[in-house]
N, C-alpha and C positions, 0 to 999 in steps of 0.2 A: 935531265935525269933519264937513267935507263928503266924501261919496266920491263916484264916477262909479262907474255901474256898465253893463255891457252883458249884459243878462238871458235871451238866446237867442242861441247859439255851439251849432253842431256841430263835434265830432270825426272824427278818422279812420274812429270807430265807428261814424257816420253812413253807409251805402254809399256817399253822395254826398259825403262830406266828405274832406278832406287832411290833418290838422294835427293832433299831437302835442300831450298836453296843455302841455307845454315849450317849444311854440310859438305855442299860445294867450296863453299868461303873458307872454313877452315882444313878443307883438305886442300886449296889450292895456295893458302898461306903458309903451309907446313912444310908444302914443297920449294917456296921460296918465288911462288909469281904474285902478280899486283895486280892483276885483273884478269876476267875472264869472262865468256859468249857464252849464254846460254841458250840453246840452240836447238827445241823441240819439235820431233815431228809433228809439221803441219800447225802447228800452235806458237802463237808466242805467250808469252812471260806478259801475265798484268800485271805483276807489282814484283818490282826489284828490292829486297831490303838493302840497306847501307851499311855497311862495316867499315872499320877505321882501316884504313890505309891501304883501301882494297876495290877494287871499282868493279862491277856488272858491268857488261855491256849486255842490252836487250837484244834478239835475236830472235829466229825462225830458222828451220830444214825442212823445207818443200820440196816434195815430188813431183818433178817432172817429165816428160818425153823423153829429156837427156840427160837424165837422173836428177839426183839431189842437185839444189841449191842453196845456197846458206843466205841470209838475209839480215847483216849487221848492222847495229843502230836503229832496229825497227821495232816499233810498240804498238803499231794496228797491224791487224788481220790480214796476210795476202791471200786474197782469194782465187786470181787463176791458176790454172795449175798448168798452163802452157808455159815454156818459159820464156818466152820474150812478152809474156805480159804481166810475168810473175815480178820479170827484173823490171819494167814502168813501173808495176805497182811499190815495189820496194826505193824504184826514184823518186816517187813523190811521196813517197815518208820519209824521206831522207838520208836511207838508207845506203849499204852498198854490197852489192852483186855477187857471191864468188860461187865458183862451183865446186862441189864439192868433190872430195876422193874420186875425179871422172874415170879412172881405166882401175877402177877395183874390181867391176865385173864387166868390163869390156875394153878389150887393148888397142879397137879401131881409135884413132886417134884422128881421122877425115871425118866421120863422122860431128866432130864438135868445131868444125873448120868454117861453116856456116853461121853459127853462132857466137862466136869468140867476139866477136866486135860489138857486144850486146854487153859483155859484162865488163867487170871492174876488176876482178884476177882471179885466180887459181887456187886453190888448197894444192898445193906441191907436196906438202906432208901430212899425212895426216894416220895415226900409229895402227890403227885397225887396217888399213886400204890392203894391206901384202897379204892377206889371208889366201886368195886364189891367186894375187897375180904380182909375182915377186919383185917386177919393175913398178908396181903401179904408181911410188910417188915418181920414179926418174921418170914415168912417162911423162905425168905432169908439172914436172920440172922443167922437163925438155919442151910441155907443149905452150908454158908460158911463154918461156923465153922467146917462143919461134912465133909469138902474137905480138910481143910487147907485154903481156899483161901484170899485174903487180901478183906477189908471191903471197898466199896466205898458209898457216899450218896450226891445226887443232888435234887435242888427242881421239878426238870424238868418244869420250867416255862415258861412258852407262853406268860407272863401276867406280869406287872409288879408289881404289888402285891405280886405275889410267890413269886419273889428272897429271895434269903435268908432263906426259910423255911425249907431247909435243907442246914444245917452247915458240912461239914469233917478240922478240925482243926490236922494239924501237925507242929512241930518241924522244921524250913530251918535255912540255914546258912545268908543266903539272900535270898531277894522273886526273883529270876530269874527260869524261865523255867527248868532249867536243878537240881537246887536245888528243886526244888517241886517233880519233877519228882523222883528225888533218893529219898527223904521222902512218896514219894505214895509207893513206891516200897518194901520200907523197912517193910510197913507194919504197923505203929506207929503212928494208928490215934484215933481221938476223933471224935463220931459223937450225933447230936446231930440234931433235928426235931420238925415240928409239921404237921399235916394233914390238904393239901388243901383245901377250899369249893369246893363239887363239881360243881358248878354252875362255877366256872373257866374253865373247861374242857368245856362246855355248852358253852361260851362267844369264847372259842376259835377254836370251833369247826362250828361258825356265822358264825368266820373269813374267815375259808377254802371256806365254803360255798359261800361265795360273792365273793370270788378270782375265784372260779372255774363256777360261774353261777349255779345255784345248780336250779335244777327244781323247783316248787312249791310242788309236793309230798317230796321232800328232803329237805325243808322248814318244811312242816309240821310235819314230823318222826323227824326232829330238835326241834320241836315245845313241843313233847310230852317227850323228851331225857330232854330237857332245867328243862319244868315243874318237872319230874323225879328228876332232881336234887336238887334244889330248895328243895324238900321236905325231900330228903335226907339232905340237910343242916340243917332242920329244927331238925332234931331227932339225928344226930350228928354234933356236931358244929367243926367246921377247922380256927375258928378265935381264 
């Protein structure tokens, strides 16, 4: 059977995020996937609820040297924050390695040319990464290809609106954990996207803001990042 899957979703648990995992499940059913990563800064997920015909996958997005990286099928704690001890630590939970959105905010692509042989693949899509840098999935398309490595794509949504805006659809025997996980692995996916408004990023970036008590200068530099987007929407469109 085919599923759809959307492979990077934050939660409430995210500073920047909104959404309940009850509200993950049915906005990602709505849109018509079968499963989905949830995927919090620095945190993982202790207790996944179950819905019919709909699968979690446990997850983490750790910050590292060489930015984000995604950590699927993991349910303990990665604690280093380098990353090639970040991805051991996610091998021996059984996990698997992808990096994330790599040239969203940087288009050196030699830079991650030391590391590549560390991980397990690529986020090639992922609907947020075009905000500054309008190749940034074909870079990581291109930087799979030119390693070998397997292709992953999430909508990285905060918001409920994203889910779903990036698709990776594979081939399982059944939708259970351990079948998905042997078809990520394998390598034998379909992806398939479209580009966030940025003004999402803006909305969720209010969020952080009023969890953390954000000064009023950190209001304002929010004020003129929001506007920034906004027009950026205006000159390419994410709907």
């Amino acid at each position: 059977m085919n599923v759809k899957l959307d492979l990077h979703i934050h939660s409430a648990r995210s500073a920047d995020g909104c959404m309940s995992m009850d509200e993950i499940a049915r906005r990602c059913i709505a849109q018509g996937l079968h499963g989905a990563a949830v995927c919090d800064h620095d945190t993982v997920v202790d207790a996944l609820p179950k819905a019919e015909n709909f699968l979690f996958i446990p997850g983490i997005e750790i910050s590292t040297e060489y930015g984000h990286l995604l950590g699927l099928f993991v349910t303990v704690p990665i604690v280093s924050r380098d990353l090639g001890g970040a991805v051991e630590e996610i091998h021996a939970a059984g996990g698997i390695a992808v990096l994330a959105h790599p040239f969203a905010r940087n288009t050196d692509e030699t830079r991650l040319t030391p590391i590549a042989h560390l991980l397990d693949g690529v986020e090639v899509f992922n609907s947020r990464a075009e905000r500054k840098n309008s190749r940034a999935n074909a870079q990581a398309e291109s930087f799979a290809r030119a390693h070998a490595l397997r292709r992953f794509a999430g909508s990285d949504a905060h918001l409920p609106a994203e889910i779903g805006r990036a698709v990776l659809t594979v081939d399982v025997e059944e939708l259970s954990l351990d079948a998905v996980k042997a078809a990520l692995l394998a390598g034998k996916a379909e992806i398939s996207g479209k580009r966030s408004p940025a003004r999402y990023t803006a909305k969720s970036q209010l969020i952080k803001h009023k969890r953390q008590g954000a000064s009023l200068l950190v209001y304002a530099k929010w004020a003129l990042f929001a506007l920034k987007c906004h027009l950026q929407d205006l000159f390419c469109k994410g709907e």
